[in-house]
C-alpha positions as CSV (number, residue, x, y, z in Angstrom):
1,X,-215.2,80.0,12.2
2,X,-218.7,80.2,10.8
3,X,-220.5,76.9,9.3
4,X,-223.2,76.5,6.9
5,X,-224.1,73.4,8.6
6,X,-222.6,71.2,11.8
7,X,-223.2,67.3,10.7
8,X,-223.0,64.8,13.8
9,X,-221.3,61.6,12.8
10,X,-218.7,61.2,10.5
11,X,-220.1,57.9,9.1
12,X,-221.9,57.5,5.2
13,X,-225.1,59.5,5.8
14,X,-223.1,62.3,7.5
15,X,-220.1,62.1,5.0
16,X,-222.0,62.0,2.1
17,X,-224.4,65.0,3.0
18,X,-220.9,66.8,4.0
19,X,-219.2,66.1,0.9
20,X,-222.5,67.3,-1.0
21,X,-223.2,70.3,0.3
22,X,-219.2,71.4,0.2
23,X,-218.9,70.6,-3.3
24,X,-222.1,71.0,-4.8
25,X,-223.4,73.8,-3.0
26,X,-219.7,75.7,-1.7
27,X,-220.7,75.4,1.8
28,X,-218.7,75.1,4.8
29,X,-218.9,71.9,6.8
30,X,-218.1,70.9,10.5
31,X,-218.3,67.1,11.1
32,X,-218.1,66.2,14.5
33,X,-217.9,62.6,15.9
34,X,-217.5,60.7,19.3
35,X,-215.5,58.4,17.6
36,X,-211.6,58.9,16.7
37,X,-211.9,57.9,13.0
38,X,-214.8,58.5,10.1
39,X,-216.4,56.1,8.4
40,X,-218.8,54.9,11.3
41,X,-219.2,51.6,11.1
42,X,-217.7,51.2,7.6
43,X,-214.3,51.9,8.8
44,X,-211.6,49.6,8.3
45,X,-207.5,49.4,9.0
46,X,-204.4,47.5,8.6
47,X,-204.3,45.3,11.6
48,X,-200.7,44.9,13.5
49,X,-200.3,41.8,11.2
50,X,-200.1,43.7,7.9
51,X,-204.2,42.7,7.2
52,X,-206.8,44.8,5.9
53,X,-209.8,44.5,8.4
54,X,-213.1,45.4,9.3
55,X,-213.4,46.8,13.0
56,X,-217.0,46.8,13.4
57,X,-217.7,43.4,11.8
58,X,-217.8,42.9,7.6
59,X,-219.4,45.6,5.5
60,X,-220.1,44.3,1.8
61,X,-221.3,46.9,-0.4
62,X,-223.8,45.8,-3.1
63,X,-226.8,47.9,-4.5
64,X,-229.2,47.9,-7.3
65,X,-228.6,51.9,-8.2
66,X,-226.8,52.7,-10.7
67,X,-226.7,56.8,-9.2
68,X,-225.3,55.1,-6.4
69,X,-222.4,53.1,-7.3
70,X,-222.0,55.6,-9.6
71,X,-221.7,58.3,-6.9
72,X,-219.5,56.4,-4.8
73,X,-217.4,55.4,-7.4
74,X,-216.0,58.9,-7.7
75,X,-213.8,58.5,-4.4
76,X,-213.0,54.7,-5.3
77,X,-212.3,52.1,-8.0
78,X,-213.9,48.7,-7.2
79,X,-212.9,45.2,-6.4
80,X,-215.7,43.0,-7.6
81,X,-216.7,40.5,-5.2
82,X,-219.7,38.1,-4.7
83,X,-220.6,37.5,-1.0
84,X,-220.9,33.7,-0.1
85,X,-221.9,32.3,3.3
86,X,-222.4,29.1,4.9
87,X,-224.2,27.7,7.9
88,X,-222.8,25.0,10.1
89,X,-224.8,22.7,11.1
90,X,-224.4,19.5,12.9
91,X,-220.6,19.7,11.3
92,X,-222.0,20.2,7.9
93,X,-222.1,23.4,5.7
94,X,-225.1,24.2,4.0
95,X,-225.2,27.2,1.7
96,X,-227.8,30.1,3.0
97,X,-229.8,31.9,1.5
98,X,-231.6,28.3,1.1
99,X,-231.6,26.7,-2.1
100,X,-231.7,24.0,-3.9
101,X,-228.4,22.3,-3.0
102,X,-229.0,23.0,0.9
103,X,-232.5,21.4,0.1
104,X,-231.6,18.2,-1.4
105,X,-228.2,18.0,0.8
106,X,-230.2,18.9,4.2
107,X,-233.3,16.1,3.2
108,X,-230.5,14.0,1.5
109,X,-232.3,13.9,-1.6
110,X,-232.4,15.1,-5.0
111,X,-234.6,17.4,-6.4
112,X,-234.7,19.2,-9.5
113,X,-234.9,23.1,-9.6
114,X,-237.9,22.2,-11.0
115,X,-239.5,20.2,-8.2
116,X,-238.3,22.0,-5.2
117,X,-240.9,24.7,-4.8
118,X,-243.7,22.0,-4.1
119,X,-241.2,19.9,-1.7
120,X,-240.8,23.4,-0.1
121,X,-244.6,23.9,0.0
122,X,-245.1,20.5,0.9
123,X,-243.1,21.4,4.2
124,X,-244.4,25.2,4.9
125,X,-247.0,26.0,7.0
126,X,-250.2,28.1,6.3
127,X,-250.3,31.2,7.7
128,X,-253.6,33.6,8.0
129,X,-251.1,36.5,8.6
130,X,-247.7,36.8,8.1
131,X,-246.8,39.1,10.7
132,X,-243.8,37.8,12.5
133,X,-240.4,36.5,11.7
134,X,-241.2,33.2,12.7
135,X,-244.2,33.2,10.2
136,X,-242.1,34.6,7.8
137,X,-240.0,31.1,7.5
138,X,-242.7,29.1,8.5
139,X,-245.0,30.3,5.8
140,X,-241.8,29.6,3.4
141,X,-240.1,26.5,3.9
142,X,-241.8,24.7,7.2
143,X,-240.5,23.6,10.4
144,X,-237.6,21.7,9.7
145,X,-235.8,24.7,8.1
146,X,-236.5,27.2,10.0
147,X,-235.6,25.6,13.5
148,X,-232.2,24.3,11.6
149,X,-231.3,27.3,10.1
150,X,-232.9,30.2,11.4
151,X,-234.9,30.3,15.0
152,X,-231.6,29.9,17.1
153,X,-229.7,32.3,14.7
154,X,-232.2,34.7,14.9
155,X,-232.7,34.2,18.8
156,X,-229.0,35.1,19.2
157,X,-228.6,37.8,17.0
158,X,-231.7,39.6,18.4
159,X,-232.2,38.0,21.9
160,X,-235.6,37.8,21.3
161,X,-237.9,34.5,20.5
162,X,-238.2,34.9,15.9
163,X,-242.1,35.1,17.2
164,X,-241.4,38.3,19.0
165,X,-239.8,40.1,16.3
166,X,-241.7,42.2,13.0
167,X,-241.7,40.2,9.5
168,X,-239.1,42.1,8.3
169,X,-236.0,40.3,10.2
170,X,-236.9,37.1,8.1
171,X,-238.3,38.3,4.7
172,X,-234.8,40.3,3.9
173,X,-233.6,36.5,3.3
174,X,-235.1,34.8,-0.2
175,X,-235.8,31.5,-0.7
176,X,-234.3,30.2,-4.1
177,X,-234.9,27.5,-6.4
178,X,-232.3,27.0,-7.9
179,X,-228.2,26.5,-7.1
180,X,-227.4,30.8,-7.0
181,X,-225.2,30.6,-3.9
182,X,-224.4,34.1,-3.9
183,X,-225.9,35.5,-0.6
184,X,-226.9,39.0,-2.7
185,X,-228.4,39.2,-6.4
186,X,-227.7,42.5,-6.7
187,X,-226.5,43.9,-10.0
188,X,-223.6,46.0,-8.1
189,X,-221.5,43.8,-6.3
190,X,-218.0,45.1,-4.6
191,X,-215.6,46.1,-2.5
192,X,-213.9,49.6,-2.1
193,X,-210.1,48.1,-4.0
194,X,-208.0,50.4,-0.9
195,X,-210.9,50.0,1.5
196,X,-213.8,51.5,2.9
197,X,-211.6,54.2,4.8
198,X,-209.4,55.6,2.1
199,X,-213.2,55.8,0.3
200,X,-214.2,58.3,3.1
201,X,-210.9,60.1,2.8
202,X,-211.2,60.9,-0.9
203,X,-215.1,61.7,-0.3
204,X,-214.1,64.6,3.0
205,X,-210.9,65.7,0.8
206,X,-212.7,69.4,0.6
207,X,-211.3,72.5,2.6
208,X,-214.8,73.5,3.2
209,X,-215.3,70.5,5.5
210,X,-213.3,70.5,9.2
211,X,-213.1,67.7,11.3
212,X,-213.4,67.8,15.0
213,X,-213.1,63.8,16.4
214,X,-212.8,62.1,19.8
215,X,-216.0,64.6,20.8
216,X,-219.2,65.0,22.3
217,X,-220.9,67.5,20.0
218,X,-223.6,68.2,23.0
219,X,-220.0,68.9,25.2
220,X,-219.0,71.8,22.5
221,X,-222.1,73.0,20.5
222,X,-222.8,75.9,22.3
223,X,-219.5,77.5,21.4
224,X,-219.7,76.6,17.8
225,X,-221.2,78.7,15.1
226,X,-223.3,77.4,12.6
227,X,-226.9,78.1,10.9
228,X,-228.3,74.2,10.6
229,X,-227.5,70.5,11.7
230,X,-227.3,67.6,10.0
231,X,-227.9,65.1,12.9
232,X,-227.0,61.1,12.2
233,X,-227.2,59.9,15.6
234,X,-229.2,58.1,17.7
235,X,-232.4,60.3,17.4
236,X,-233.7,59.1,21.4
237,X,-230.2,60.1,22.2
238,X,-230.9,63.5,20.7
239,X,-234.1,64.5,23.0
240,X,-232.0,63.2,25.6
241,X,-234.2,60.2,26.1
242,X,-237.3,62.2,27.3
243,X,-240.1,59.5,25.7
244,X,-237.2,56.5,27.0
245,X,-234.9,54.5,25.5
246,X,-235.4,52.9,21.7
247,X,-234.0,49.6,22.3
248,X,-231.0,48.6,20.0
249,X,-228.9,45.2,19.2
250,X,-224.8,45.6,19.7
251,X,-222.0,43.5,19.2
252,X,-219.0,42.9,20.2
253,X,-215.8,41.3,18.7
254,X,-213.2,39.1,19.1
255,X,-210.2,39.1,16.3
256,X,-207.6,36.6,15.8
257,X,-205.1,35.6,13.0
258,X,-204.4,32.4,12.3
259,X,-200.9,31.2,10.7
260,X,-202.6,30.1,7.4
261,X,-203.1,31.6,4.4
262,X,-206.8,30.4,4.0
263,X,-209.3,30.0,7.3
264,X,-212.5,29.4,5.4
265,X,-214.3,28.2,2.7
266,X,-216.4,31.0,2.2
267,X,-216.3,34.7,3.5
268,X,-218.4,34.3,6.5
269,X,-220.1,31.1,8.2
270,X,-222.7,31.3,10.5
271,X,-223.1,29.7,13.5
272,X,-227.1,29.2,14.1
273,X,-226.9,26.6,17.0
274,X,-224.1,26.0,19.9
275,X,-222.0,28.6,19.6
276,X,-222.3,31.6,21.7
277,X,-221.2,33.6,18.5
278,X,-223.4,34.2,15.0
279,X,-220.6,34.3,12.3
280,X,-217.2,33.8,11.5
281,X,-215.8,36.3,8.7
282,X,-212.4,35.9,7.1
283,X,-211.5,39.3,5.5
284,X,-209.1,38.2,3.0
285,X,-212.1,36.8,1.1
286,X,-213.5,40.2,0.9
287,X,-210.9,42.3,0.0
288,X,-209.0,40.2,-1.5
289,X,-205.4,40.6,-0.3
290,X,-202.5,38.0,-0.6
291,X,-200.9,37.6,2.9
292,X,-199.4,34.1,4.3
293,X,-201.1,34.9,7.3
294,X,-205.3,35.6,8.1
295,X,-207.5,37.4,10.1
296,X,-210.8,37.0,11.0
297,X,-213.3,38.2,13.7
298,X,-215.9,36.5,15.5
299,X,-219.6,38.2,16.6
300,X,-221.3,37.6,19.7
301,X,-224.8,39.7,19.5
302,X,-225.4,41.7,23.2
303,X,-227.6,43.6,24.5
304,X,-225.4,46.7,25.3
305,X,-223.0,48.8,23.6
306,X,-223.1,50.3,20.4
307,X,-226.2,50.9,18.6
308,X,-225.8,48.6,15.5
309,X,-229.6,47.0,15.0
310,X,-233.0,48.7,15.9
311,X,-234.8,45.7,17.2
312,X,-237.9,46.2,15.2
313,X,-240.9,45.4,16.9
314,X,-244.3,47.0,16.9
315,X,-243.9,49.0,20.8
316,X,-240.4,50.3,19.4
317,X,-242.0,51.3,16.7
318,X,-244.8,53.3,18.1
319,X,-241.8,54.8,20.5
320,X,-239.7,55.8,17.6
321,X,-242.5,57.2,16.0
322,X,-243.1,59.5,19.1
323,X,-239.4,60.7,18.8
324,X,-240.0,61.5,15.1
325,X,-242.8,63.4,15.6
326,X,-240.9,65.6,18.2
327,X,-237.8,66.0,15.6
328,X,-240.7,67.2,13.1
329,X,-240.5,70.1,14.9
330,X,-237.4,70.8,15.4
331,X,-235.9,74.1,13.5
332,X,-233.3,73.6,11.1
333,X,-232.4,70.3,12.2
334,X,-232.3,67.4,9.7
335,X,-232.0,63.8,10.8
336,X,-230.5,61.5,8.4
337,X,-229.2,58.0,8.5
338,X,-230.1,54.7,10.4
339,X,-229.5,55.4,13.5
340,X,-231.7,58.8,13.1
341,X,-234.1,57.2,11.3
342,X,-234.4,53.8,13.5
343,X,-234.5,51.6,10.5
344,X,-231.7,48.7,9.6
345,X,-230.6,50.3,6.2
346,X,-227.9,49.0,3.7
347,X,-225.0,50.8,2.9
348,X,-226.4,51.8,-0.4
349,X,-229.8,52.7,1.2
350,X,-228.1,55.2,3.4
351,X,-226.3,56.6,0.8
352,X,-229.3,56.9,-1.1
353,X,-231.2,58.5,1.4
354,X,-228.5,60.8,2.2
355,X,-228.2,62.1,-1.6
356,X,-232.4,62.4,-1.5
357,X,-231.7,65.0,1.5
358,X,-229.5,66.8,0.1
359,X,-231.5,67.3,-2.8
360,X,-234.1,68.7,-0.3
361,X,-231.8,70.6,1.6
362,X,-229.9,72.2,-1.4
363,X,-233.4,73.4,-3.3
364,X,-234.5,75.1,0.2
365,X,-231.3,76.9,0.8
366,X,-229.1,77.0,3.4
């Protein structure tokens, strides 16, 4: 068969283009992905215990566009659901982001909403230039903070010193002032109600778009016919790695159910200290399912596997930037996504980035 356009990867960026240009624009569609589901990373399943799970660790959909909840909402009603998490520390919960109740519980004191930002500025430390992660927190909240609740957390999760890594790790996190434990403020807060997989189903249900899974695409592309690509993968991975690896965080997993019907407190704790993991998750928080029994998965941060996290530094910028310069020139090849893009986007972000190029796409033909 003959394709308007191949996409690599079946997660949002690639499913979303797909479903786009096969509905909008009457095209036809191969997806192909090394993976034996779609979804990417957003893919979820009933576990052999009867519980709706995450497999690549908890994905919690929030956003500030309206075009994009909208969008998505055409291939699946909602479950509202505000994200909460905790950080345990010395055997005490705190709530992060930091406000004012981990403030006055942390110092043991008690502040008004009104007097914390001076305490906090009491405790920060002056920065010329905020350049790092560490002087990110520093610059924020001081010392005390930042070595409680964030330099071993961050160390973990990146395995790199807070110092090493670009502003940007750090300033995703707020600072609040008052008692908002929520750990987003977004005005779109939810969770797919049949999960993040039956989403993807609804969004590919098109007989313009085929599915090939379990495949290499580099294994079968030359006896494939098609006039452009879509490419959401890893875009060193791409040139083959000519310019050298871009460097990327994994994880790995480790799932249990315990005989309760509550684990938790919250939906996820994190672990910033002792533990060789970051977080806990307990899914039943997020999707909301009644079951007597729980799961939840723990995450240890490693340095191989998976590309999950572009570790955002300035040299892996500069070598990313090489690679981009290079897919500039490719013809009729469009890279979309994180991983093609080397930047940790949301959910929504993807999405959004993903409707923006097909918007481009579609007005230049196919």
């Amino acid at each position: 068969m003959k394709y308007d356009y191949l996409i690599v990867g079946a997660g949002f960026a690639g499913s979303v283009m797909a479903e786009r240009l096969a509905n909008e624009a009457n095209m036809k569609i191969l997806i192909i992905d090394k993976r034996g589901h779609i979804g990417g990373n957003a893919f979820d399943y009933v576990n052999d215990d009867g519980i709706l799970v995450h497999k690549y660790g908890p994905h919690i959909f929030h956003t500030n566009e309206k075009k994009v909840f909208d969008y998505l909402s055409r291939f699946t009603q909602w479950r509202n659901y505000e994200h909460k998490v905790l950080s345990s520390i010395q055997g005490q919960l705190y709530p992060i982001p930091i406000n004012l109740t981990t403030v006055n519980k942390f110092y043991n004191i008690e502040l008004s909403s009104g007097e914390v930002a001076a305490f906090l500025a009491s405790k920060s430390e002056e920065r010329t230039n905020v350049i790092t992660a560490e002087d990110v927190v520093l610059s924020s909240v001081g010392r005390e903070l930042y070595e409680a609740f964030f330099k071993n957390y961050t160390a973990k999760q990146w395995g790199l010193d807070p110092s090493e890594l670009c502003a940007s790790v750090t300033a995703r996190i707020p600072t609040r002032v008052n008692k908002d434990d929520r750990y987003f403020t977004d005005v779109y807060q939810c969770m797919p109600a049949l999960g993040y997989t039956k989403m993807f189903e609804n969004m590919l249900d098109n007989n313009n778009i085929h599915l090939m899974l379990n495949t290499n695409y580099k294994e079968v592309i030359n006896n494939l016919d098609y006039q452009k690509i879509i490419y959401t993968g890893p875009i060193d991975q791409y040139f083959d790695y000519s310019l050298g690896k871009l460097p990327y965080r994994s994880l790995e997993f480790k799932f249990d159910t315990v005989d309760a019907e509550k684990f938790q407190e919250t939906g996820s704790i994190n672990y910033p200290n002792e533990n060789a993991y970051t977080r806990i998750t307990e899914f039943k928080h997020l999707t909301g399912q009644k079951h007597l029994k729980s799961s939840i998965v723990y995450e240890f941060p490693v340095a191989e596997g998976d590309p999950y996290y572009p570790i955002p530094t300035p040299a892996n910028t500069i070598l990313y930037n090489k690679y981009k310069a290079m897919a500039s020139k490719e013809k009729d090849v469009y890279f979309v996504g994180r991983l093609a893009t080397y930047k940790y986007y949301n959910m929504d972000q993807v999405v959004a980035q993903s409707l923006a190029a097909f918007k481009k796409i579609y007005t230049s033909g196919p």
